[in-house]
KOLTOR-823458 format. One record per residue (C-alpha): residue in one letter; x, y, z. Coordinates in pm, 1 decimal, padded with zeros to 6 digits. Layout:
% residues N
{rest:A; X:X; Y:Y; Z:Z} $
...
***
This chain:
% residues 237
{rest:X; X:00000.0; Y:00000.0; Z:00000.0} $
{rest:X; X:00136.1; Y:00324.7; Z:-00082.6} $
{rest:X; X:00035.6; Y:00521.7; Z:00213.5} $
{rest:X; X:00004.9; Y:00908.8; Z:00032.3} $
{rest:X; X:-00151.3; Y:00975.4; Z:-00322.2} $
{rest:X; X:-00001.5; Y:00901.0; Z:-00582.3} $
{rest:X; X:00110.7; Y:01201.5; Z:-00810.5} $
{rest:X; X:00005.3; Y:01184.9; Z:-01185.2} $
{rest:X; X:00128.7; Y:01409.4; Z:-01523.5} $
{rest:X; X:-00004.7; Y:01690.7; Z:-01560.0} $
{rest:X; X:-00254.6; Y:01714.3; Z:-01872.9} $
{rest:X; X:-00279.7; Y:02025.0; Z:-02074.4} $
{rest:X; X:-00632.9; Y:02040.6; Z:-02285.8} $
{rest:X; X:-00574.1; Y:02306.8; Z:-02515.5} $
{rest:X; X:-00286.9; Y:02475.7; Z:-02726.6} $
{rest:X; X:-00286.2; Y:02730.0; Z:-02985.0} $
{rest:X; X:-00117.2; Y:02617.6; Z:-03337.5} $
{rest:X; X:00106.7; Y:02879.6; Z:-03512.9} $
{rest:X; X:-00049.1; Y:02988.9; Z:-03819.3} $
{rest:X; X:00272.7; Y:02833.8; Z:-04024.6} $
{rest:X; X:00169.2; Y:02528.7; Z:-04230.2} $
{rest:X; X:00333.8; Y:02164.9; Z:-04089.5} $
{rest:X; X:00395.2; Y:02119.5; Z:-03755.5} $
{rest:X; X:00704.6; Y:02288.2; Z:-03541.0} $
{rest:X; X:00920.5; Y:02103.1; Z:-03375.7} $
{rest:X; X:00799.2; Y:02227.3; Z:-03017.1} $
{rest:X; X:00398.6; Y:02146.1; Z:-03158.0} $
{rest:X; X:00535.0; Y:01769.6; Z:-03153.3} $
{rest:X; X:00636.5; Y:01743.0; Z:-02900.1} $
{rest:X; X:00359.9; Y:01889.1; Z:-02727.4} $
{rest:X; X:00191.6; Y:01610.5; Z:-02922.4} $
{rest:X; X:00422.0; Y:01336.5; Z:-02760.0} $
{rest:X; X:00396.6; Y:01455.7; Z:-02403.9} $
{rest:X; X:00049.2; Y:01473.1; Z:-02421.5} $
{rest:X; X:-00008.0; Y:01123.4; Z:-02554.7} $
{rest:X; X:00173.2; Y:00997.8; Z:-02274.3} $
{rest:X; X:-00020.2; Y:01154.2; Z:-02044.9} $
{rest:X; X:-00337.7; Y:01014.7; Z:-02199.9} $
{rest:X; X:-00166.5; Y:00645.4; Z:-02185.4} $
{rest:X; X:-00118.9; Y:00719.4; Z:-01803.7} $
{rest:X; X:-00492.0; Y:00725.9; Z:-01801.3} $
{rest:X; X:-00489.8; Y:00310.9; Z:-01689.4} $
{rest:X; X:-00254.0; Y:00347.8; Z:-01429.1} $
{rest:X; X:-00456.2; Y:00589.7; Z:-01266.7} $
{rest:X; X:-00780.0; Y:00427.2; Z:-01326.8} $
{rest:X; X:-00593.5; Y:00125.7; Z:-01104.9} $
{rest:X; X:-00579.6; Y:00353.8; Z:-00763.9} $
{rest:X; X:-00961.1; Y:00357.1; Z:-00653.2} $
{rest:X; X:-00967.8; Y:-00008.2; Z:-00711.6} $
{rest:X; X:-00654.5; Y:-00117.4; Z:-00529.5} $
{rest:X; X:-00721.4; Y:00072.6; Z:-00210.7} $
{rest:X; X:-01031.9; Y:-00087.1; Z:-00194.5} $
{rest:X; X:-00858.4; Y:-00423.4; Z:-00283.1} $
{rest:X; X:-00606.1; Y:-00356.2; Z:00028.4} $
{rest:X; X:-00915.8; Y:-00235.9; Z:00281.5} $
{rest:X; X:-01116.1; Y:-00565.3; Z:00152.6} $
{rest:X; X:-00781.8; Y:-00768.5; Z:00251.7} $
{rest:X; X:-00671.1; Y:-00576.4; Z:00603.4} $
{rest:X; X:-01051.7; Y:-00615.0; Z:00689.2} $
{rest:X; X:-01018.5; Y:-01027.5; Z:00690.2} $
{rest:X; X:-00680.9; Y:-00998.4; Z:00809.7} $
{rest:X; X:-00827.1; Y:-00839.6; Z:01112.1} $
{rest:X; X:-01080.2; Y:-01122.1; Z:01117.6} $
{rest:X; X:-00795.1; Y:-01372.0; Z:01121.4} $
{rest:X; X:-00620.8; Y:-01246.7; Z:01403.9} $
{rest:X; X:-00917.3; Y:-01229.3; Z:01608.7} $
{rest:X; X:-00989.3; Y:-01583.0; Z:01586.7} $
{rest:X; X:-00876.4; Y:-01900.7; Z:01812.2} $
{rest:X; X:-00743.1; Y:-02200.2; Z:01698.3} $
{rest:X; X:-01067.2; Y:-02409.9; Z:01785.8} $
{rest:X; X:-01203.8; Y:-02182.1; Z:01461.0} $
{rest:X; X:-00931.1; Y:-02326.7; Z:01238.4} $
{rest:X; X:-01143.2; Y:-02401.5; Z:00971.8} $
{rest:X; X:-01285.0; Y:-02037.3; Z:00971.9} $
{rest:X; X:-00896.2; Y:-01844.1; Z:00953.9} $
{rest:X; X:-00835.0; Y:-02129.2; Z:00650.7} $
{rest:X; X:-01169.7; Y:-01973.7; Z:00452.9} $
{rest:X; X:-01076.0; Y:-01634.4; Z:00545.3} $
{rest:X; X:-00724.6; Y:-01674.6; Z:00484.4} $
{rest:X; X:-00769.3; Y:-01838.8; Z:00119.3} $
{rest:X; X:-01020.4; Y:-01514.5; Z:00035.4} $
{rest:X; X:-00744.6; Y:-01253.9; Z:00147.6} $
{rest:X; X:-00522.3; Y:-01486.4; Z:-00071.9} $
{rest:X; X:-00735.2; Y:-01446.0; Z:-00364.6} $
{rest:X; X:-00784.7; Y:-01034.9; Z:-00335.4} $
{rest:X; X:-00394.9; Y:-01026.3; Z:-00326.1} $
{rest:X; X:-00385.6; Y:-01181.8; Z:-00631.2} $
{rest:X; X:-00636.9; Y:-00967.5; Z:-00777.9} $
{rest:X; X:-00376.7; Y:-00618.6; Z:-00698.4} $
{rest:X; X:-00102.7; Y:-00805.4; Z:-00856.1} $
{rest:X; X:-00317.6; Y:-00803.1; Z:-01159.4} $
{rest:X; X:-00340.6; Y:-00407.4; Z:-01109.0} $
{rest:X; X:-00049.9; Y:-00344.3; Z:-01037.4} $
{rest:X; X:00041.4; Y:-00528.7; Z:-01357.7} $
{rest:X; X:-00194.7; Y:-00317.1; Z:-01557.3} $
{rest:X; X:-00056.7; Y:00006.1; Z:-01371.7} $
{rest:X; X:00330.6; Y:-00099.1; Z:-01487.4} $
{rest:X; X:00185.2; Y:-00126.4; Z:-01835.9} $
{rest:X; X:00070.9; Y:00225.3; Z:-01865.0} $
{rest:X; X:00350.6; Y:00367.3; Z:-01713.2} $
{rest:X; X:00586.2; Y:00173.4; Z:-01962.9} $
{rest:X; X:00402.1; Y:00277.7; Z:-02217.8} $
{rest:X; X:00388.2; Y:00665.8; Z:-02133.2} $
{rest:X; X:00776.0; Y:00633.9; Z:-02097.9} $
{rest:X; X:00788.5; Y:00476.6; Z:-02466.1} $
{rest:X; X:00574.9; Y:00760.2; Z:-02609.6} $
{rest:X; X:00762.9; Y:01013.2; Z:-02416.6} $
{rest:X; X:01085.3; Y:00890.9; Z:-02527.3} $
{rest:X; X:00979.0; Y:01015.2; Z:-02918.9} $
{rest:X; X:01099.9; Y:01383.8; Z:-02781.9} $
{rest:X; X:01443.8; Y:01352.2; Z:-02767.0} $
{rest:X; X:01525.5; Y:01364.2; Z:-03139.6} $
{rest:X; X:01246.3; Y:01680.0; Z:-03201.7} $
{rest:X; X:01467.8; Y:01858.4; Z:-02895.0} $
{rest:X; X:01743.9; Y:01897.3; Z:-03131.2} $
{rest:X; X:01553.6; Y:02062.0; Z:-03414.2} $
{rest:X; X:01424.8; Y:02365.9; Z:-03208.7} $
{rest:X; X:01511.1; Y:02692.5; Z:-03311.7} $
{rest:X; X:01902.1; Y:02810.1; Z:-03231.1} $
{rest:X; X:01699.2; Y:03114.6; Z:-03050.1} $
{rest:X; X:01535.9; Y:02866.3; Z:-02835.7} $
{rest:X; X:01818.1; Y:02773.4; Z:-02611.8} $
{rest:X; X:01601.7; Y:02826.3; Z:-02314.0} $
{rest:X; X:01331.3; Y:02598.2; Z:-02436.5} $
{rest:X; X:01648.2; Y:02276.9; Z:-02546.0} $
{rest:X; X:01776.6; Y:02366.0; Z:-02140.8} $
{rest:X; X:01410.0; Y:02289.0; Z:-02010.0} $
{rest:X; X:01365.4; Y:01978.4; Z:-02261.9} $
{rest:X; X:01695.1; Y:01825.6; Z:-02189.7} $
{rest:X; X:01552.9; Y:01859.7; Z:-01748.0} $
{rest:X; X:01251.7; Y:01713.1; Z:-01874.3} $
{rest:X; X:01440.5; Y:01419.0; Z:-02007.7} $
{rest:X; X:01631.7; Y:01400.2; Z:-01741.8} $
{rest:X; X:01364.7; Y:01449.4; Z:-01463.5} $
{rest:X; X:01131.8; Y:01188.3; Z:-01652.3} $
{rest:X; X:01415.0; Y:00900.1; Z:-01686.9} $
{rest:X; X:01446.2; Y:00972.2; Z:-01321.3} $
{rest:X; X:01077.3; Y:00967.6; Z:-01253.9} $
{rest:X; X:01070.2; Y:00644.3; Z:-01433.7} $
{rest:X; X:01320.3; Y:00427.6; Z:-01257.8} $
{rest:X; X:01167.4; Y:00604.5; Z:-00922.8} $
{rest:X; X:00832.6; Y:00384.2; Z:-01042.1} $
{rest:X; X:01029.0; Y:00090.2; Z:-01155.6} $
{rest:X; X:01135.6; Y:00061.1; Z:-00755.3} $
{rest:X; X:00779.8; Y:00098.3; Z:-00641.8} $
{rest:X; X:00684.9; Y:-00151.5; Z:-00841.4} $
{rest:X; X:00965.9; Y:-00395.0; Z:-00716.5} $
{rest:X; X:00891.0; Y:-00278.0; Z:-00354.0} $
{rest:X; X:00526.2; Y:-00363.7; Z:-00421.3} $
{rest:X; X:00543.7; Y:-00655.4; Z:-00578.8} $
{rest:X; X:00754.1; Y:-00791.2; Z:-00270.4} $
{rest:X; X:00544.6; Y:-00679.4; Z:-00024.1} $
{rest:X; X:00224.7; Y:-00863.1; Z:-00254.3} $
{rest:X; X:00497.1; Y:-01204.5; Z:-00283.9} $
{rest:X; X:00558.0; Y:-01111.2; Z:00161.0} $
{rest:X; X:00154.7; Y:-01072.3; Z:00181.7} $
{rest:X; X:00083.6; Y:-01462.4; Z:-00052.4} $
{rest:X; X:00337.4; Y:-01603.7; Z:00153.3} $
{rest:X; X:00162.1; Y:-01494.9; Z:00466.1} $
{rest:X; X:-00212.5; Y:-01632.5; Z:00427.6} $
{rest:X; X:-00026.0; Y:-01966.8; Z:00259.2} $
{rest:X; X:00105.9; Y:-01942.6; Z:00646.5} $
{rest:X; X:-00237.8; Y:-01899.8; Z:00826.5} $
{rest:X; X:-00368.3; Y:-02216.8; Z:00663.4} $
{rest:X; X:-00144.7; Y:-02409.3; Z:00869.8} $
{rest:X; X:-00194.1; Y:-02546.0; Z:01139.6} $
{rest:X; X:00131.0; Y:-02613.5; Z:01299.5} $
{rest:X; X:00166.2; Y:-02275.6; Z:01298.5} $
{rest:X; X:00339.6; Y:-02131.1; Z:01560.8} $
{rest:X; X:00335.9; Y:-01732.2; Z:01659.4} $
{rest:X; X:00689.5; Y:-01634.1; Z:01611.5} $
{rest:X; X:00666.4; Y:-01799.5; Z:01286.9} $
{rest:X; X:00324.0; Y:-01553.6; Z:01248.4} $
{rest:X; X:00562.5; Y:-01219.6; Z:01407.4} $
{rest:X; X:00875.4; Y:-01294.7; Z:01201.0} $
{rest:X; X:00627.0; Y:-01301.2; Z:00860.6} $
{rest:X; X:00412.3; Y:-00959.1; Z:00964.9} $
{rest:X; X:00708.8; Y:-00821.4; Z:01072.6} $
{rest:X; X:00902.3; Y:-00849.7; Z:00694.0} $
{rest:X; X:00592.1; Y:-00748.9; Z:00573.9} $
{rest:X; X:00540.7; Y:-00401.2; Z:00763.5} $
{rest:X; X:00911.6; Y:-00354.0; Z:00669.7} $
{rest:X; X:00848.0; Y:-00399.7; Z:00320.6} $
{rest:X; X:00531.3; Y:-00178.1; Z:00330.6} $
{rest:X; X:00761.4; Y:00119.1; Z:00455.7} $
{rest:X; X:00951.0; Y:00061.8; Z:00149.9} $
{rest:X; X:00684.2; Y:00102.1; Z:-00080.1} $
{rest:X; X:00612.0; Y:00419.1; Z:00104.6} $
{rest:X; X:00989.5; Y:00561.1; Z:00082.8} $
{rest:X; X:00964.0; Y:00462.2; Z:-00330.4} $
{rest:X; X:00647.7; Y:00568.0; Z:-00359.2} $
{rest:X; X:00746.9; Y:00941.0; Z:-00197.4} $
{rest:X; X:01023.4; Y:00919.7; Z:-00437.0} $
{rest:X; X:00832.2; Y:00910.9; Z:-00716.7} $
{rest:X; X:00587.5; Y:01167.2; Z:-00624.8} $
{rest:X; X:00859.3; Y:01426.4; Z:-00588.6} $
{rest:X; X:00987.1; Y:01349.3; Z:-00978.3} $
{rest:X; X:00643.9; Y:01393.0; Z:-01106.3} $
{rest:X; X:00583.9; Y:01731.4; Z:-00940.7} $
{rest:X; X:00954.9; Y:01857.0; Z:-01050.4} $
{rest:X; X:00825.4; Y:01646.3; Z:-01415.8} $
{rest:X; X:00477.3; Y:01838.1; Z:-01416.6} $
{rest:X; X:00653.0; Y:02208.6; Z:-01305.1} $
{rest:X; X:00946.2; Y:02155.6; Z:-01607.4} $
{rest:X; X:00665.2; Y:02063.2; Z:-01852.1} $
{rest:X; X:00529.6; Y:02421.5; Z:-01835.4} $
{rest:X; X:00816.0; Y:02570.6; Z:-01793.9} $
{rest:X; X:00896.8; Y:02452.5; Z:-02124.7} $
{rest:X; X:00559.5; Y:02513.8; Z:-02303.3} $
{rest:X; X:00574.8; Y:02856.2; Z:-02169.9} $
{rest:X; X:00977.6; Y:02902.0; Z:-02340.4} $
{rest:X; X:00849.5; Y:02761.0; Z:-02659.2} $
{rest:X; X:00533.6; Y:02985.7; Z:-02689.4} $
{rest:X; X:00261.0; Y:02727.8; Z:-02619.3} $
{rest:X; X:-00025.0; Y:02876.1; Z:-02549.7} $
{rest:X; X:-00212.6; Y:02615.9; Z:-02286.1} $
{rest:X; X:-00495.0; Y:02523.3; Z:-02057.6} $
{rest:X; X:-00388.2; Y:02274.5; Z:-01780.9} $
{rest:X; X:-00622.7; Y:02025.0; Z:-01624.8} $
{rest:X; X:-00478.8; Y:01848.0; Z:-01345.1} $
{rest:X; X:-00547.1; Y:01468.5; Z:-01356.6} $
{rest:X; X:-00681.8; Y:01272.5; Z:-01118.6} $
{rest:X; X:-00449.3; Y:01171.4; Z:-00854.2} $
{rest:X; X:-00540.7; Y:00818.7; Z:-00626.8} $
{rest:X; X:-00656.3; Y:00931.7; Z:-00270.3} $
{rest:X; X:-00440.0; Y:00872.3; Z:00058.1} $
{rest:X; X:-00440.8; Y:00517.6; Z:00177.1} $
{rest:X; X:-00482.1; Y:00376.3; Z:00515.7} $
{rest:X; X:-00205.4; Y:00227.8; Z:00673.9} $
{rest:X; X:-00150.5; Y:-00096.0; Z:00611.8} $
{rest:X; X:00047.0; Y:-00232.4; Z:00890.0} $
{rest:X; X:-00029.3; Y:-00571.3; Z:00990.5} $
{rest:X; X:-00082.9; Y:-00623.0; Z:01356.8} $
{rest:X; X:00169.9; Y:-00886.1; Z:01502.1} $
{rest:X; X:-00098.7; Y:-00987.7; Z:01768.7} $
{rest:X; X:-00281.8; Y:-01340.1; Z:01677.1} $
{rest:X; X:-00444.1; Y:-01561.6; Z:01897.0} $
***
């Protein structure tokens, strides 16, 4: 669980073309970023649906740990059904990764249209070339949550296969929730990461549109809200 919302582009609805005929240089790339802010669209359509994926699953968690031994059978059914709704956010999370891949491979298409702005457009190549630079970074900022994530999903499967044993002991239980709520911080620490590139990514973007003459609207897209914590209690009876 990510713990703070998640930051997206920043979408700008409208520009003005020049009057010339063909496209500029700067009007494609416009173009480009754009798209891949419109290919982002999935991974924020993902957010609503996974925080209610990880309430659904801390919810039976919490069931779990309030049940005795004598109810066995009871944390096995519960157990296998918070098993299944963690495999249903690795599927969005997959999805999510997609989009943002793809954004990145649309973005990408700038960095040979950089080189054919105008020579009196220094200022605008200076912004571009942070852009780049800010987005790569942004990028492999995401490509850590993910991995953070993804362990913390592998920490959370491994968990419930736990609970449906019954030789179970509880320092067997502690050790696992324990690797678990220090994996969650790490998503939190990636996720902050990449939040602070996309800002920087989203303040560069108009920087530049305003260097190049863009005349734009800005609409900011929708961001995921804040999550509850997700800390696993260590407590089970």
């Amino acid at each position: 669980m990510r713990f703070t919302k998640v930051v997206s582009l920043l979408a700008a609805t409208i520009f003005i073309l020049s009057a010339c005929s063909g496209q500029s240089a700067q009007e494609k790339i416009y173009e480009h970023l754009e798209k891949a802010v419109s290919l982002e669209d999935e991974f924020r359509k993902q957010q609503e649906p996974l925080k209610k994926l990880e309430e659904q699953e801390q919810e039976l968690y919490n069931q779990i740990i309030d049940l005795s031994m004598d109810e066995f059978d009871q944390i096995k059914k519960l157990s296998k059904e918070a098993a299944a709704l963690v495999e249903e956010r690795e599927e969005k999370l997959k999805l999510e990764k997609e989009s943002i891949d793809a954004a990145k491979e649309e973005f990408d298409k700038i960095k040979p249209l950089i080189e054919d702005l105008d020579e009196e457009q220094a200022e605008a190549k200076k912004i571009a070339d942070q852009l780049v630079d800010t987005m790569n970074k942004r990028y492999n900022a995401y490509q850590n949550l993910y991995e953070a994530y993804q362990k913390a999903l592998d920490l959370d499967k491994k968990l419930y296969e736990m609970l449906q044993q019954k030789d179970l002991t509880q320092e067997e239980l502690q050790q696992q929730v324990k690797s678990i709520n220090e994996s969650y911080s790490a998503v939190i620490e990636a996720n902050e990461q990449f939040n602070t590139y996309t800002k920087e990514y989203n303040e560069l973007k108009k920087q530049f549109y305003e260097a190049v003459g863009l005349d734009v609207t800005y609409e900011d897209s929708a961001e995921s809200e804040s999550k509850d914590n997700k800390n696993k209690s260590e407590e089970a009876e």
